[in-house]
TORKOL-4160 file (C-alpha; in steps of 0.2 Angstrom, whole numbers, padded with zeros to 4 digits, m for minus):
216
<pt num="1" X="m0216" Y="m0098" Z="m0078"/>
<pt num="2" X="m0220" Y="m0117" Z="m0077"/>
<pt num="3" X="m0204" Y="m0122" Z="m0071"/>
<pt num="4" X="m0207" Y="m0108" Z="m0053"/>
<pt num="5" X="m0223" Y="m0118" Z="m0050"/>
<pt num="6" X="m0215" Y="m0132" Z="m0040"/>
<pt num="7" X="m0207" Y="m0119" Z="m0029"/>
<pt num="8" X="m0222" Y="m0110" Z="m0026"/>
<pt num="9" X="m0233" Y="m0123" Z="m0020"/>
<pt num="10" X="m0219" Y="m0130" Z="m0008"/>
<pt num="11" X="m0218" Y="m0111" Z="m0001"/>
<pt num="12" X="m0236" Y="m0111" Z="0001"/>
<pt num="13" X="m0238" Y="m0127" Z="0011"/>
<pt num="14" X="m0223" Y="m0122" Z="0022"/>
<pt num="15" X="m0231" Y="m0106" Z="0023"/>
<pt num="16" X="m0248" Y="m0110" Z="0027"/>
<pt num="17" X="m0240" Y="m0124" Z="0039"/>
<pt num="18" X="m0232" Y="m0111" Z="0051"/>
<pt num="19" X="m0246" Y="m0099" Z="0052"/>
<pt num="20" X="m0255" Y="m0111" Z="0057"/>
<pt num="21" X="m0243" Y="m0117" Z="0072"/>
<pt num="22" X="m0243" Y="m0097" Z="0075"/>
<pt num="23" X="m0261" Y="m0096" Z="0076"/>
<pt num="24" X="m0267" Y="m0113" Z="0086"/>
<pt num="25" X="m0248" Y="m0114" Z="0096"/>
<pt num="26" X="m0240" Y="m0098" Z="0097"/>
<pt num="27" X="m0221" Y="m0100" Z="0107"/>
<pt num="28" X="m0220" Y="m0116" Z="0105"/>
<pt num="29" X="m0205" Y="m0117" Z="0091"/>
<pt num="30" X="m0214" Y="m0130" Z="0080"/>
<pt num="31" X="m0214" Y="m0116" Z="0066"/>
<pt num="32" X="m0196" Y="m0111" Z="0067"/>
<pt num="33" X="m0188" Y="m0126" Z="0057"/>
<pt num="34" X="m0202" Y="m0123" Z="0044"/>
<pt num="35" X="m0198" Y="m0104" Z="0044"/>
<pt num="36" X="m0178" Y="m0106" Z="0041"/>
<pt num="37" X="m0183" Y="m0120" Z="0027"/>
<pt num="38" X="m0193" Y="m0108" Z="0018"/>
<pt num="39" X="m0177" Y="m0097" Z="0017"/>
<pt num="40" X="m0166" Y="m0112" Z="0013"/>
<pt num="41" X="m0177" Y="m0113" Z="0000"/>
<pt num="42" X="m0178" Y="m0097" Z="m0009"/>
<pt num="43" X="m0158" Y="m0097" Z="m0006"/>
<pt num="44" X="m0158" Y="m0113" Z="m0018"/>
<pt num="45" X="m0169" Y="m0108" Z="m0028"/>
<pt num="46" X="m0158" Y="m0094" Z="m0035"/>
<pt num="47" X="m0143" Y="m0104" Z="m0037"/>
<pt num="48" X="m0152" Y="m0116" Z="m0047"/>
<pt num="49" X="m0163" Y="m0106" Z="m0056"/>
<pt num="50" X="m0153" Y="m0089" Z="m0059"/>
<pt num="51" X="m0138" Y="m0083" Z="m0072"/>
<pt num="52" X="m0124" Y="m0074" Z="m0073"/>
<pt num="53" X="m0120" Y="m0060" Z="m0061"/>
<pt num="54" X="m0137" Y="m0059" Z="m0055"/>
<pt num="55" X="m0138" Y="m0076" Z="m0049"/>
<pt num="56" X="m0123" Y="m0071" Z="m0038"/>
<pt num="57" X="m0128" Y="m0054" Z="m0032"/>
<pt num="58" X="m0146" Y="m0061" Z="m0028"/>
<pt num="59" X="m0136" Y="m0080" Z="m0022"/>
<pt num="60" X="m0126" Y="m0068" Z="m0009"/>
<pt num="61" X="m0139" Y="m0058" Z="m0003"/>
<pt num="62" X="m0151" Y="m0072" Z="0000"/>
<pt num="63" X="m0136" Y="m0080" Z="0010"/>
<pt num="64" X="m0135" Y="m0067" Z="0021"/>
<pt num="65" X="m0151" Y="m0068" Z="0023"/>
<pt num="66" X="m0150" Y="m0085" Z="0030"/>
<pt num="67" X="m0136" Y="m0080" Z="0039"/>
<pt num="68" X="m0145" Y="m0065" Z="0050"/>
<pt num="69" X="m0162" Y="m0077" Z="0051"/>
<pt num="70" X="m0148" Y="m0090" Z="0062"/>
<pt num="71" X="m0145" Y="m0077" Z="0074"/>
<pt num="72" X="m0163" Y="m0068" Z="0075"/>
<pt num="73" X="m0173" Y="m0084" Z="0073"/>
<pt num="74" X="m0167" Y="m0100" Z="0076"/>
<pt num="75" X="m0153" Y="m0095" Z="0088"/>
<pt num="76" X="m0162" Y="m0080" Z="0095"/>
<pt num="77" X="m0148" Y="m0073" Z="0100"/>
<pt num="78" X="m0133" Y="m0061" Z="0094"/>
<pt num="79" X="m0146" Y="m0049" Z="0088"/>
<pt num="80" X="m0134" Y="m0037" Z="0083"/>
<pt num="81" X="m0123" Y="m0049" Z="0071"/>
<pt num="82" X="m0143" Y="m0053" Z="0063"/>
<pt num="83" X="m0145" Y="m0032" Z="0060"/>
<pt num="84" X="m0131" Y="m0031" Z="0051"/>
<pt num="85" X="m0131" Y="m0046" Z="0040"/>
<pt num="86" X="m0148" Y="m0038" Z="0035"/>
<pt num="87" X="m0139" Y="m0023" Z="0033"/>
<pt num="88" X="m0128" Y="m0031" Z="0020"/>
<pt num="89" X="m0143" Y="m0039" Z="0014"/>
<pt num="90" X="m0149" Y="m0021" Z="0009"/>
<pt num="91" X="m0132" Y="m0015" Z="0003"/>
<pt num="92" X="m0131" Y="m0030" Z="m0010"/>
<pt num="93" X="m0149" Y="m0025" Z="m0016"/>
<pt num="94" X="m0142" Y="m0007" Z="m0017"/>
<pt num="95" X="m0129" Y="m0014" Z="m0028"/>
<pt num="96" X="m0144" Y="m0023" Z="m0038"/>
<pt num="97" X="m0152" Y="m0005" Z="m0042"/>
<pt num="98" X="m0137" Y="0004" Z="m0045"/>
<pt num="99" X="m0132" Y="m0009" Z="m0058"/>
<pt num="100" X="m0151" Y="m0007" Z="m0066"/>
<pt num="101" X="m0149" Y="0013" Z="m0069"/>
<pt num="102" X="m0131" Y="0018" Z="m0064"/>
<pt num="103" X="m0134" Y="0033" Z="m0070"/>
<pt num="104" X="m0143" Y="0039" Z="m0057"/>
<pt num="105" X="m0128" Y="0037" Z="m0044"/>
<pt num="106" X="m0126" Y="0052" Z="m0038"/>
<pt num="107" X="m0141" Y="0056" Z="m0034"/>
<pt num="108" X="m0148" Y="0037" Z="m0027"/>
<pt num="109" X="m0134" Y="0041" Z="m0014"/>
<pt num="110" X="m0136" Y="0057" Z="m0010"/>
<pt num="111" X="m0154" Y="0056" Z="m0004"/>
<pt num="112" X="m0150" Y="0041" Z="0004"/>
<pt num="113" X="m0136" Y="0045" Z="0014"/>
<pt num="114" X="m0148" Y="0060" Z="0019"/>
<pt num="115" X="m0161" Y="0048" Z="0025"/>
<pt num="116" X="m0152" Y="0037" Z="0038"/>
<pt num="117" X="m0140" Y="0056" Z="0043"/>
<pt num="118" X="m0159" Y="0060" Z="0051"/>
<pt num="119" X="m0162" Y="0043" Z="0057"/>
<pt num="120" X="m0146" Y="0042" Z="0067"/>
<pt num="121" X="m0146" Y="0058" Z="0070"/>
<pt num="122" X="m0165" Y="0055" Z="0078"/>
<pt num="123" X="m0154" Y="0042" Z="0087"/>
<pt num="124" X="m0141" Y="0053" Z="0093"/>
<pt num="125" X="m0157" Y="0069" Z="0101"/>
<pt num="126" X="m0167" Y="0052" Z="0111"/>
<pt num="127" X="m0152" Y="0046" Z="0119"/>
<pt num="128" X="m0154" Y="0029" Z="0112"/>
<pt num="129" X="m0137" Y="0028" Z="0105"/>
<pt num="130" X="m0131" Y="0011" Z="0105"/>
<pt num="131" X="m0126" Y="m0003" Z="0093"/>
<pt num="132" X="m0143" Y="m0013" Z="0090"/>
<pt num="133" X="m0152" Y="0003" Z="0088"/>
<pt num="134" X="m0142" Y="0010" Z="0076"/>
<pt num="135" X="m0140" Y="m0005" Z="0067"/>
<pt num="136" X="m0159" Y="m0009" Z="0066"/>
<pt num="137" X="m0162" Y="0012" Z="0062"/>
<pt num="138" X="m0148" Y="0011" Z="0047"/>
<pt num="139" X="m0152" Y="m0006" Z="0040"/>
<pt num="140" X="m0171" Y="0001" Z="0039"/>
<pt num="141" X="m0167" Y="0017" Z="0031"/>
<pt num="142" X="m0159" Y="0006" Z="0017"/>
<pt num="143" X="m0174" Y="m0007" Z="0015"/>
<pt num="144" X="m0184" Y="0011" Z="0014"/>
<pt num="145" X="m0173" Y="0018" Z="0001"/>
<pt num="146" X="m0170" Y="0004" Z="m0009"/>
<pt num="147" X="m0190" Y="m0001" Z="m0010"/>
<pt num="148" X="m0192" Y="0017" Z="m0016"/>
<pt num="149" X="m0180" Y="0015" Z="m0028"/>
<pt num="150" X="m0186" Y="m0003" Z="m0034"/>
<pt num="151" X="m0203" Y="0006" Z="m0040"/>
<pt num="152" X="m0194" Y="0015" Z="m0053"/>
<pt num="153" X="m0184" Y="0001" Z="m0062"/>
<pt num="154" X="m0201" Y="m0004" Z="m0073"/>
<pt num="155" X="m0209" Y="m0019" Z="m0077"/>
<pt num="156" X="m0194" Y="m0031" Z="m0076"/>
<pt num="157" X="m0192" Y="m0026" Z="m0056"/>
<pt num="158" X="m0206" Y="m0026" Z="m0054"/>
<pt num="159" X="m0207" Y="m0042" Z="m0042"/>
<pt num="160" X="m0190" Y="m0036" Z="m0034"/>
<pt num="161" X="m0201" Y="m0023" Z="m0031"/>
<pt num="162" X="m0217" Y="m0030" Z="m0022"/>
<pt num="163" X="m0204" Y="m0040" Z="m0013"/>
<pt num="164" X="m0196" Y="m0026" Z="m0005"/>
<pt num="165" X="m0212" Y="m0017" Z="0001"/>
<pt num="166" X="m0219" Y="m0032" Z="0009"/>
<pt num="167" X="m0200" Y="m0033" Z="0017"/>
<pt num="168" X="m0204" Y="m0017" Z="0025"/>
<pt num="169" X="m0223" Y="m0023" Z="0033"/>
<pt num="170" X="m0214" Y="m0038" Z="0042"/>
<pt num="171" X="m0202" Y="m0026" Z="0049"/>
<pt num="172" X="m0214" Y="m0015" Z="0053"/>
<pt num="173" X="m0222" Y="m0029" Z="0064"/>
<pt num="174" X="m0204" Y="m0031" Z="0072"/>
<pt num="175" X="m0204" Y="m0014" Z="0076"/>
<pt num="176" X="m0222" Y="m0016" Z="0083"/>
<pt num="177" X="m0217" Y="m0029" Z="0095"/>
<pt num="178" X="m0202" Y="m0024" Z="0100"/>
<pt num="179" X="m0208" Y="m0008" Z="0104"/>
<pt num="180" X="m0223" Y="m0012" Z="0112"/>
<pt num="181" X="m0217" Y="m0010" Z="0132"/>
<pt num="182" X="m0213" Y="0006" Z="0128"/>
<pt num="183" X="m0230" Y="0011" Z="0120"/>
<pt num="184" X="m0243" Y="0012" Z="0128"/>
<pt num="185" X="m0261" Y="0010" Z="0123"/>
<pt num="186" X="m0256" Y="0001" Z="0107"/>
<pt num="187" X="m0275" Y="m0011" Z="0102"/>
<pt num="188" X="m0272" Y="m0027" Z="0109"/>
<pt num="189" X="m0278" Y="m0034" Z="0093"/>
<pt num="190" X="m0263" Y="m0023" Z="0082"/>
<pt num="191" X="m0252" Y="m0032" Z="0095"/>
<pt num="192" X="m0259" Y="m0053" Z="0089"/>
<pt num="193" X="m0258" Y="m0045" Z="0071"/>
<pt num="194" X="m0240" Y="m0041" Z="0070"/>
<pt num="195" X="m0234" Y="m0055" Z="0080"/>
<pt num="196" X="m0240" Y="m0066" Z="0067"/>
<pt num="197" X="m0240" Y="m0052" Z="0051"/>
<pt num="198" X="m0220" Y="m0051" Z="0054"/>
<pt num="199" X="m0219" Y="m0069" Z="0042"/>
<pt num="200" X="m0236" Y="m0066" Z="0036"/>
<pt num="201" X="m0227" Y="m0055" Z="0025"/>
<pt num="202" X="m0209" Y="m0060" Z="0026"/>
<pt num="203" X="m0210" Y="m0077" Z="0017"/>
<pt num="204" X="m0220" Y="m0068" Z="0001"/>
<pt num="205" X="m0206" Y="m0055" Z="0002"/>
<pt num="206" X="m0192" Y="m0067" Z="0002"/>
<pt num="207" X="m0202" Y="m0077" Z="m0010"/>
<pt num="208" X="m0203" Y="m0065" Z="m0022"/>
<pt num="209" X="m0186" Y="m0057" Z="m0019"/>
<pt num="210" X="m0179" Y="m0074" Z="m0028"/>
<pt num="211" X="m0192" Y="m0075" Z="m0042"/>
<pt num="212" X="m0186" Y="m0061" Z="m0047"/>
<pt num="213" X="m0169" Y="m0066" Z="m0051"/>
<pt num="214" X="m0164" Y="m0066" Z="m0070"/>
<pt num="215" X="m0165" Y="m0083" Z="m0076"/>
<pt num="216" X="m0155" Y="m0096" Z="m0088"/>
């Protein structure tokens, strides 16, 4: 739609902007107020552009989001309080689906509450248990399930959709880097990508996460 254009360009020079401070000055924090701006953005974009409940459900969840970005990004700190505002991120996105074909309810739950059971149960047999890691492991079960689930609502999700996967390849980069003292022989190259691939795909996920709100 014409009226999306305006937000679009301004997301891509915001974007384009901060890759480029991730690439030629990596560390030095020049990228972070341009980061949590695109966020703001895609935050006020929904309220503005979105009706009825949508607008709230996808309004909430995108405030969470900017909630859990605070602690992870700009203060860098209180990781645990960022998990699980992502986690009620996911949860409101559940809500989304559900709401989109309640009819598969039982089922929807059934398979997901099976998925995180074995990833914190995985937990529980390395002896990792603790509250960031099972926050992170359950949070990512539900972006998992839910990008599953977004790929059979049809053509009207379909953006939601594309949102979600791309959601999981930046936290497939966190994951990467967080992980990466305790793997070794990991490509030094695989390393530089998901350092900068964990916004390379996180803006275009949030991006299209509030195009696709219903609209006025």
């Amino acid at each position: 739609m014409k009226r999306d254009v305006p937000f679009v360009l301004v997301q891509g020079c915001l974007y384009v902007s901060f890759l480029t401070l991730d690439l030629a000055l990596p560390g030095s924090g020049w990228d972070v107020p341009l980061k949590y701006l695109s966020i703001l953005l895609c935050f006020l974009f929904v309220l503005r552009a979105g009706a009825g409940s949508d607008r709230a459900l996808m309004g909430t969840a995108l405030g969470f989001t900017l909630l859990a970005d605070l602690f992870l990004l700009v203060l860098n700190r209180r990781y645990p309080a960022g998990v699980a505002a992502f986690c009620v991120v996911q949860l409101l996105y559940l809500t989304r689906i559900l709401r989109a074909r309640p009819k598969a309810l039982p089922l929807r739950l059934a398979l997901r509450g099976l998925v995180t059971w074995a990833a914190l149960t995985a937990v529980w047999l390395l002896s990792a248990w603790e509250p960031l890691t099972c926050l992170s492991l359950f949070y990512f079960a539900q972006l998992a399930c839910n990008a599953g689930d977004a790929l059979t609502l049809g053509p009207r999700y379909r953006r939601f959709a594309l949102g979600l996967a791309l959601f999981i390849g930046c936290d497939l980069c966190v994951g990467l880097q967080n992980l990466s003292p305790w793997l070794s022989g990991i490509p030094a190259v695989l390393l530089a990508f998901s350092r900068v691939g964990m916004w390379l795909f996180y803006l275009p996920s949030q991006v299209l996460l509030a195009l696709s709100v219903q609209r006025k």
